[in-house]
N, C-alpha and C positions, 0 to 999 in steps of 0.2 A: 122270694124271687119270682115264683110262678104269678103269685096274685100282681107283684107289681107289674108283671109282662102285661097281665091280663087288663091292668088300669089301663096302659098303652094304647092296646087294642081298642079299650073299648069308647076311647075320647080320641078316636081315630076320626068318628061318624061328626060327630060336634064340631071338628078344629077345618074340616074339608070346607064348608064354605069361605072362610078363611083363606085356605092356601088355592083354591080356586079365584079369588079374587088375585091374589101375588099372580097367579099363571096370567091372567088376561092383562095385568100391567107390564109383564114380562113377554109380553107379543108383540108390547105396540114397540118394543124395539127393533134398529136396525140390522144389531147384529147381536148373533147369540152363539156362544160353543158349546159342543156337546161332548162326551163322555160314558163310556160304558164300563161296569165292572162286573167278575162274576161272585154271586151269593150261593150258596147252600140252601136249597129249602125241603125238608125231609118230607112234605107232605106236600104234593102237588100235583096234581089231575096229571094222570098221563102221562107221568115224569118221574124217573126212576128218583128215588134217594140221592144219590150220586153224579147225575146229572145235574150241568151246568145251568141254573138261570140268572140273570141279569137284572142288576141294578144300574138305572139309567141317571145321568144329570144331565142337565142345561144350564146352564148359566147364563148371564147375562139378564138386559132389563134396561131402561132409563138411567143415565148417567148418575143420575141422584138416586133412584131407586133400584138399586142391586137386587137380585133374585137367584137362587143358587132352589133349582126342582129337582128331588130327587123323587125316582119311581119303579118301581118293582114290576119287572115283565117276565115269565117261564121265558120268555124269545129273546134271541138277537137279531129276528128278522126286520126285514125294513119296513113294516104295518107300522112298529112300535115309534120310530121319527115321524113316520106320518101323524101319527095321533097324537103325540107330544104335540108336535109344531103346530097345529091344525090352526088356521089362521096367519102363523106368521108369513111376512115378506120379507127381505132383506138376505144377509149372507150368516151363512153359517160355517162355522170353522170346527172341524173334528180331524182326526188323523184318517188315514189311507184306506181303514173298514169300509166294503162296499154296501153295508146297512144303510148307508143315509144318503144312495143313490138315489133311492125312490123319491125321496118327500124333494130332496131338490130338482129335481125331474117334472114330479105334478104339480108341486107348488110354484115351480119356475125360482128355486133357491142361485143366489152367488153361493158356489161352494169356495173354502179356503183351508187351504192345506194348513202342517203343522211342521215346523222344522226341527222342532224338540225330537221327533218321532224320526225324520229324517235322521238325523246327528246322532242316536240314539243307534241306528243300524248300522254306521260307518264307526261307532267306537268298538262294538262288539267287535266287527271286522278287525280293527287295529288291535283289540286285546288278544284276537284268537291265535293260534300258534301258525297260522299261514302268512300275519303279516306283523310278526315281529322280527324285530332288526337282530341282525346277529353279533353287529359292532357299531360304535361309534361313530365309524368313516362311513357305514352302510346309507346310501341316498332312502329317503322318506320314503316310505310304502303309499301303494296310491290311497291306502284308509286315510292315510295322516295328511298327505295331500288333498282331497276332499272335505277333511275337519279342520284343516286351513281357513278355505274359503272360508265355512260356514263359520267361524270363529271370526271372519271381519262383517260378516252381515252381525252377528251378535254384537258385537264392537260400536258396531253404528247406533243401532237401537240403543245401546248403554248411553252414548253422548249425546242422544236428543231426546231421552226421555224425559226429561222435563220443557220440553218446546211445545210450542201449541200446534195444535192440531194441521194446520197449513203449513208450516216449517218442518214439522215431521213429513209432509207428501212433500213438500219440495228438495229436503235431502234423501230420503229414500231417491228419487227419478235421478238424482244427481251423482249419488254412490252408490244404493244399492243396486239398482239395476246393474250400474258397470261391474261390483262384485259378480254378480246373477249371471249376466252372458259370459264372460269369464268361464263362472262355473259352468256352464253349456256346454260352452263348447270343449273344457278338459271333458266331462263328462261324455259327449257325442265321440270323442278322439278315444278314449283308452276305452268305452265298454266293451270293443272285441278283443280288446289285448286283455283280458282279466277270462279265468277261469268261468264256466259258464257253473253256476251249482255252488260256490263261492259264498262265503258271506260281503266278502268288496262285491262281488256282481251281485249277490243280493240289497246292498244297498246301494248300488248304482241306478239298476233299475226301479227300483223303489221309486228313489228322487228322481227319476225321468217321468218313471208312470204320473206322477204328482206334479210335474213341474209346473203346469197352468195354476195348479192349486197353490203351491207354495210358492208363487210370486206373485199373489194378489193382493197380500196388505200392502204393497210400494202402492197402490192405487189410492187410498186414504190411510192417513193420519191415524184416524180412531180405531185401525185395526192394529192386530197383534200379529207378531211372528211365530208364533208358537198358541199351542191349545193349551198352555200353562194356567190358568183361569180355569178351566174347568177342572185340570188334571189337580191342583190342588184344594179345591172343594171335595171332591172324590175323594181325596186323601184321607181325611178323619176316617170316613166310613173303612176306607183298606184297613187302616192301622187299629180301629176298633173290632175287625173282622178276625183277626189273631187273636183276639181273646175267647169271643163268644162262637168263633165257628161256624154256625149255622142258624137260621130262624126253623122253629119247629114245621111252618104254616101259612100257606101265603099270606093270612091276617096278618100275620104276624112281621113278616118283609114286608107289607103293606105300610104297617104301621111303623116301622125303621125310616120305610122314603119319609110319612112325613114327620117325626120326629127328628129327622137330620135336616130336612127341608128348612123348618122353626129354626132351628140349631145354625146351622152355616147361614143362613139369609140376616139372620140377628146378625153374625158377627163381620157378614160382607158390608151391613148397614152402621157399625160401632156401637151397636148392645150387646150386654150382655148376657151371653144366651141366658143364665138360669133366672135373670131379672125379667126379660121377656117374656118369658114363659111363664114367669109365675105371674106377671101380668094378663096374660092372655087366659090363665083359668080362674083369673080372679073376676075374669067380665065378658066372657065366651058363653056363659048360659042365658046371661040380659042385652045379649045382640042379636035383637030380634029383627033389627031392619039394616039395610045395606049402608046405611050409614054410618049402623053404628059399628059393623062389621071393619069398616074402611078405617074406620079411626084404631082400629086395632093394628092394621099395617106396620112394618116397623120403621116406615120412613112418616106417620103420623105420629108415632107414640113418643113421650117424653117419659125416661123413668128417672126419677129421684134418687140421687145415690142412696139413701137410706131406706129406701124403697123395700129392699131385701133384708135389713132386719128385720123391719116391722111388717 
């Protein structure tokens, strides 16, 4: 296990021209979500064992050329979206973390909120013992009346996701909005009748602090309702983090972003990862020029299904 870590590591140095190509193709997009989780790294300058660092994603890329960037920072300060994004323009979509105030700030970013993230604060609220119903007859708690709403904006998005990009913006302005003020204005009317410290006030004010943010995909078609796109890129790496726990080494979390990087961008692209990759080290030491680096891209490469037997 150690030596194979160690292989990881050390075709870390090799595959980076590579996954620096995918990041400059993944800038000239308009829109891009971001994502953060926390990793374990036992050995890190300045940073106890125990303490929390972060593994970062992006998503997004050219409509044909998907890109899913994962990257290891000790910080969750907002240096690390700067430096991610460096070059991008366009809008960026993450949840309510004020880490990626900055870069849309000096970059001049459209931010765009997440309503998964909203809706997620207002169920908590509705499971918790403040606003469950004692009967039957009992009228709605204001959690369940807010996951109302939010439950006809999700509604809508389900019947036009297959429309093209213009008929998605023109039924959003048509019903979502009318959903959206709606929810405004219950929301401006009950935040002082609700408990101040509350998780319903906590998710009220949430979605108020956000609300510029979480009513900008009705603006274009090509945006999402939700940071669901990155949040599920992210996911493999959660759910493989239960097993392994921790990287011993920043090399080492180094070497995870870009091993998952390869990994999820293959499969946002319809390769397959271990086909891909075994492509990639079968012609990563004779890509000596940017060309031929580019044809290793996963949106250039064709693999053969039998490719992986032989």
């Amino acid at each position: 296990r150690t030596s194979m870590a160690n292989h990881l590591i050390r075709l870390n140095d090799p595959i980076k021209p590579l996954l620096n190509l995918m990041w400059e193709v993944q800038l000239e997009a308009g829109y891009l979500q971001g994502d953060e989780t926390r990793i374990q790294v036992l050995k890190e300058d300045g940073k106890t064992a125990q303490s929390d660092k972060w593994m970062w994603v992006i998503r997004g890329g050219p409509p044909d050329k998907p890109v899913i960037r994962f990257d290891y920072d000790p910080s969750r300060g907002g240096k690390v979206p700067v430096r991610l994004l460096d070059g991008f323009t366009g809008v960026l979509q993450a949840d309510g973390y004020g880490g990626y105030n900055t870069v849309c700030r000096e970059s001049n970013l459209t931010r765009l909120g997440c309503w998964d993230h909203a809706r997620r604060k207002f169920v908590e609220a509705s499971k918790a013992g403040e606003t469950k119903k004692k009967s039957k007859n009992t009228a709605p708690t204001k959690a369940e009346v807010a996951l109302g709403y939010i439950r006809k904006l999700y509604a809508i998005e389900t019947r036009i996701k297959d429309l093209s990009v213009e008929e998605k913006t023109a039924v959003r302005q048509e019903q979502s909005l009318t959903v959206l003020n709606t929810f405004k204005d219950w929301l401006d009317k009950n935040q002082p009748k609700v408990l101040k410290g509350s998780l319903t006030y906590t998710a009220i004010q949430y979605t108020l602090n956000q609300w510029d943010y979480l009513t900008g995909y009705c603006e274009d078609g090509q945006l999402h309702i939700s940071n669901v796109l990155a949040e599920n890129a992210i996911r493999p790496f959660a759910v493989g983090r239960k097993a392994w726990l921790f990287a011993d080494t920043s090399q080492g979390a180094r070497a995870s972003a870009t091993w998952y990087s390869l990994v999820e961008t293959a499969k946002a692209n319809g390769l397959e990862p271990y086909a891909y990759i075994l492509h990639i080290l079968q012609h990563i030491a004779s890509a000596d020029t940017v060309e031929k680096l580019e044809a290793l891209l996963p949106w250039n490469v064709e693999i053969k299904p039998d490719s992986v037997a032989n």
